[in-house]
N, C-alpha and C positions, 0 to 999 in steps of 0.2 A: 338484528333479531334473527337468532337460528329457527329453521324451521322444521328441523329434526325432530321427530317423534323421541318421546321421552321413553328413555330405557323402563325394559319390564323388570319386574323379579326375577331370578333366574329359576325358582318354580312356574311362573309362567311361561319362561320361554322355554324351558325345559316339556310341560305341557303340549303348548302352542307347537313344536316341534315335533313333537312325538306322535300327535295328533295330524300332523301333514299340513299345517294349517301354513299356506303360501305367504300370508302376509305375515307372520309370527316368524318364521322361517326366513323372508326377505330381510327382516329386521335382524333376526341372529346372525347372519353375513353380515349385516352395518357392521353388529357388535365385534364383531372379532377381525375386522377387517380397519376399526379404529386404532389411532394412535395416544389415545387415549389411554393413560397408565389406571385409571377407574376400568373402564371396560376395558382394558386387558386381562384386569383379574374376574369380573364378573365373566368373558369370554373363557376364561382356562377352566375356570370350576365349571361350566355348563359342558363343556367337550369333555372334562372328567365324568360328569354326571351320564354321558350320552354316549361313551365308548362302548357301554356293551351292547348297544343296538347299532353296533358302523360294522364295515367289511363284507354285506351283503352282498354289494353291487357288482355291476361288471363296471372296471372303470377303464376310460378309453382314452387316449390323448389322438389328438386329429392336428396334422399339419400340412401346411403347403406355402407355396409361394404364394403370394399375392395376388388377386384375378386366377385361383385356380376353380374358387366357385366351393368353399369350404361351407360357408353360410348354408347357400342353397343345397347344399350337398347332407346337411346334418340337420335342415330341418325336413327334406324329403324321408330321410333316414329315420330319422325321429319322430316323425309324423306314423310311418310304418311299423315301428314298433310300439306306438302308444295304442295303433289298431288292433294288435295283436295281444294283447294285455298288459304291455309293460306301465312303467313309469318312468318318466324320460327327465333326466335333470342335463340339463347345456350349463356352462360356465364357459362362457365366450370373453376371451378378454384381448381388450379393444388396446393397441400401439397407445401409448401415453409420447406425445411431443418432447422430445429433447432441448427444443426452445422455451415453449411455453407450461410445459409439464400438464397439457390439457388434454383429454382424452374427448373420442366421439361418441364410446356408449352407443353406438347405434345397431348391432344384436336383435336388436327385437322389432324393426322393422325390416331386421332382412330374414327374420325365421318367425313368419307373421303367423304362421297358423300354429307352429307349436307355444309360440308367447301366448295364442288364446286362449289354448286346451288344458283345462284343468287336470289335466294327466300329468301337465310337463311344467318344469319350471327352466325357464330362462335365463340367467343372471349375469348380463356385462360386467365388464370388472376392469379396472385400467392397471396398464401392467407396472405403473408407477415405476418407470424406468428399473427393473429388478432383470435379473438375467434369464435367458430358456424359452423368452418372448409367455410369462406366465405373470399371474399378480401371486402379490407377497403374498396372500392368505389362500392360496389357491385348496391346498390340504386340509386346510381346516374347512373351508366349505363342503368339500367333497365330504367329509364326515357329520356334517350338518344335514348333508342332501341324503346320505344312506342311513342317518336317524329318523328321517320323516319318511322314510319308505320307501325312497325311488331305487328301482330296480338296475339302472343305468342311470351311470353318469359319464356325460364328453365331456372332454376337455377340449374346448376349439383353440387351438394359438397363435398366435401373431404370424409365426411361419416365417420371422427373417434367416431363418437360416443359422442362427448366431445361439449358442449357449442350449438348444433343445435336448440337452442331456435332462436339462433339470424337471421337462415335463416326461422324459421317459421313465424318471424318478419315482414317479408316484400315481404311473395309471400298470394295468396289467397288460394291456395291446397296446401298442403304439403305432397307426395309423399316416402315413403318406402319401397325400394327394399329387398328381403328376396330370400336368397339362399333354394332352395329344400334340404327336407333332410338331414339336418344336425343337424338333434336329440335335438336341441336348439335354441327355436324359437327368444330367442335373439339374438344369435348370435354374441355375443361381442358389440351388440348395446345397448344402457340403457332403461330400461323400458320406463322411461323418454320421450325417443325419439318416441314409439308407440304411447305415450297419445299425440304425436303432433301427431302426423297423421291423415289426411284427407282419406288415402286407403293406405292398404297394398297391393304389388305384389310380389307374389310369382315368381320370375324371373329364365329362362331357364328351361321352362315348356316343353321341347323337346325332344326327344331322351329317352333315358334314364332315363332323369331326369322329363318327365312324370310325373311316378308315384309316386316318391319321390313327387314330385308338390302337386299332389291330395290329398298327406297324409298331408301334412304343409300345405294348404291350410284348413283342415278341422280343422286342429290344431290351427290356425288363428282365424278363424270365432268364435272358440269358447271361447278364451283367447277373442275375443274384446268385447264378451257381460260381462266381470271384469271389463274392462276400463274405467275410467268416461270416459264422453264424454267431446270435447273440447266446443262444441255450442248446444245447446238445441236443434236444426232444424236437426242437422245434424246426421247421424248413420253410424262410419267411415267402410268402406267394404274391403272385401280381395276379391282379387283377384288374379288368374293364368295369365300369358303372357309370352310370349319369345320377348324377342329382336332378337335372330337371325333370330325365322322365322316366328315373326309378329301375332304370334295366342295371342288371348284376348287385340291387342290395342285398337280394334276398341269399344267392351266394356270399356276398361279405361275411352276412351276420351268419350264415352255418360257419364259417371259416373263425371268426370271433369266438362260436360256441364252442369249434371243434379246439379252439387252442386252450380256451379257458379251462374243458376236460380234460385235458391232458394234460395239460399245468399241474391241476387240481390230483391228478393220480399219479404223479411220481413224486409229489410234495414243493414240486417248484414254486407253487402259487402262494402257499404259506411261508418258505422260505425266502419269497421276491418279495412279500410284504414286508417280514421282519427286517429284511435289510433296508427298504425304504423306508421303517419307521427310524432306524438305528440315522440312516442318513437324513431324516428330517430333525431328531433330535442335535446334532451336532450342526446344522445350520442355524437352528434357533438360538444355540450357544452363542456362536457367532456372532449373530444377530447383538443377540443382548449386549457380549461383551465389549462389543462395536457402539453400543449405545453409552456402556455404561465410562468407555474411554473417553468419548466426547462432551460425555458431559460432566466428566472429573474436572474441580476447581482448576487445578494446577494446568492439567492437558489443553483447558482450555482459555488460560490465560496466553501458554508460551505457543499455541497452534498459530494464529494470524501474524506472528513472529518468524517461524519459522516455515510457515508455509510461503511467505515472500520472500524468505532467504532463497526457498529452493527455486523462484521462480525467476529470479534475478540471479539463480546461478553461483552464490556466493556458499554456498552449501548444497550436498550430495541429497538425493531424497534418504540413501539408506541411515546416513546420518542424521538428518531432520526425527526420521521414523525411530531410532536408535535413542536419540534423548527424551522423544514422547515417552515411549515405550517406560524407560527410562524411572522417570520423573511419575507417570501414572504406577509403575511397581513400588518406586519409593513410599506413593503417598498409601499406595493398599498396606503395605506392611506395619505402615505406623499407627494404621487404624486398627490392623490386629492388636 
């Protein structure tokens, strides 16, 4: 017996949305985050109906390695700008198991006090093994989150280091945490992943880790004057902060603000959109035509044939690929 709340209208959820209403809104993420070919289509017409109230927000993508203390770092962060007036939406999404394809969801007890505060919404999301260390519907929520109001949206990510283009994709800053002190300013991160970066933090600038801070911090600044730059306007900066005890956010977020102005007045900010919508449309193509190969009759009769040829060696993959391909052309033209 499922225990899913039953789908609303999509005048209700279009309402419930619009109105900021968290639990209405928790529910429209189900909806579009389903594999469900019914709520696929009730999820498209609601983000048609809902486009013209998106694009408000500042939207942020946040990465790091593992134990850099990303959680605590963004609900400290978060916590600080919900004081200030904002409204704070998190999209934290949680490593999905490559054994068990299980995820841990657990988000919202390590950003205890923004998951309380009806300012903010919190939403784990499993990355469903998808590449960028992001979940598949990561864009559609974020336009879910800037229909209901919120002012800011993070993107928290997995942070393996692997594929992070795709969350550089689709926020305005992009955000890099760096542990103090630890003798290698990569850090098992790819270099890759700096040249996305809009600002380094040096994270857990406290205690101890202080001074360790100050030395990777100057080791920072001078590794980013190597880095191309990602945008002409822009000069990506390092920075010191603690999430635990809040020193250097308040610098962050002027440095978030002062990019996002700047953005916004040579036309970067609207042109960085449009090309992440043009690159969100040509993934979902993708997407579909990926779904719609696999589950063509023919494709999927001669697929476990030729998928043990390849694996037994007795055939090339390019050729296995070459007769799918093949075979799924044949049968679309006949159905023209």
């Amino acid at each position: 017996m499922s225990l899913r709340a039953p789908r609303l209208t999509v005048d209700a959820y279009e309402r419930g949305v619009r109105d900021g209403d968290r639990g209405v809104l928790a529910r429209a993420v189900t909806l579009v985050e389903s594999r469900s070919d019914g709520d696929a289509q009730l999820a498209r017409e609601l983000l048609q109906r809902l486009l013209p109230h998106t694009g408000g927000a500042h939207r942020i993508g946040i990465t790091g390695v593992p134990g850099v203390g990303k959680s605590t770092f963004i609900d400290e962060l978060g916590t600080r700008l919900v004081a200030a007036g904002k409204r704070v939406a998190v999209l934290a999404i949680d490593p999905t198991s490559q054994l068990s394809g299980g995820s841990i969801l657990g988000d919202k007890t390590r950003m205890q006090r923004l998951a309380l505060d009806a300012r903010a919404f919190v939403r784990p999301s499993p990355s469903g093994l998808s590449p960028g260390g992001v979940a598949r519907r990561t864009r559609e929520t974020m336009l879910l989150c800037e229909a209901a109001g919120f002012d800011v949206v993070l993107v928290e990510t997995v942070g393996v280091g692997q594929g992070e283009t795709a969350v550089a994709d689709m926020v305005d800053f992009f955000l890099v945490l760096v542990l103090p002190g630890a003798g290698d300013e990569l850090q098992g991160i790819k270099k890759g992943v700096f040249e996305l970066a809009d600002a380094l933090v040096v994270n857990k600038a406290d205690g101890d880790g202080e001074r360790r801070a100050k030395i990777a911090l100057s080791d920072l600044r001078s590794a980013l004057r190597y880095l191309p730059r990602k945008r002409p306007s822009w000069q990506p900066r390092a920075l010191a902060a603690s999430g635990l005890t809040g020193v250097g956010l308040d610098e962050l977020w002027a440095t978030i603000d002062e990019h996002r102005a700047l953005l916004a007045s040579t036309g970067e900010l609207a042109a960085l959109r449009a090309a992440q919508q043009r690159t969100w449309m040509w993934a979902l193509i993708g997407e579909r035509l990926e779904r719609a190969f696999r589950q063509h009759p023919r494709v999927a009769t001669e697929l476990p044939r030729l998928e043990r040829d390849v694996e037994a060696g007795t055939t090339t993959p390019g050729a296995a690929a070459d007769e799918l391909l093949a075979a799924f052309a044949l049968a679309s033209s006949k159905i023209q």
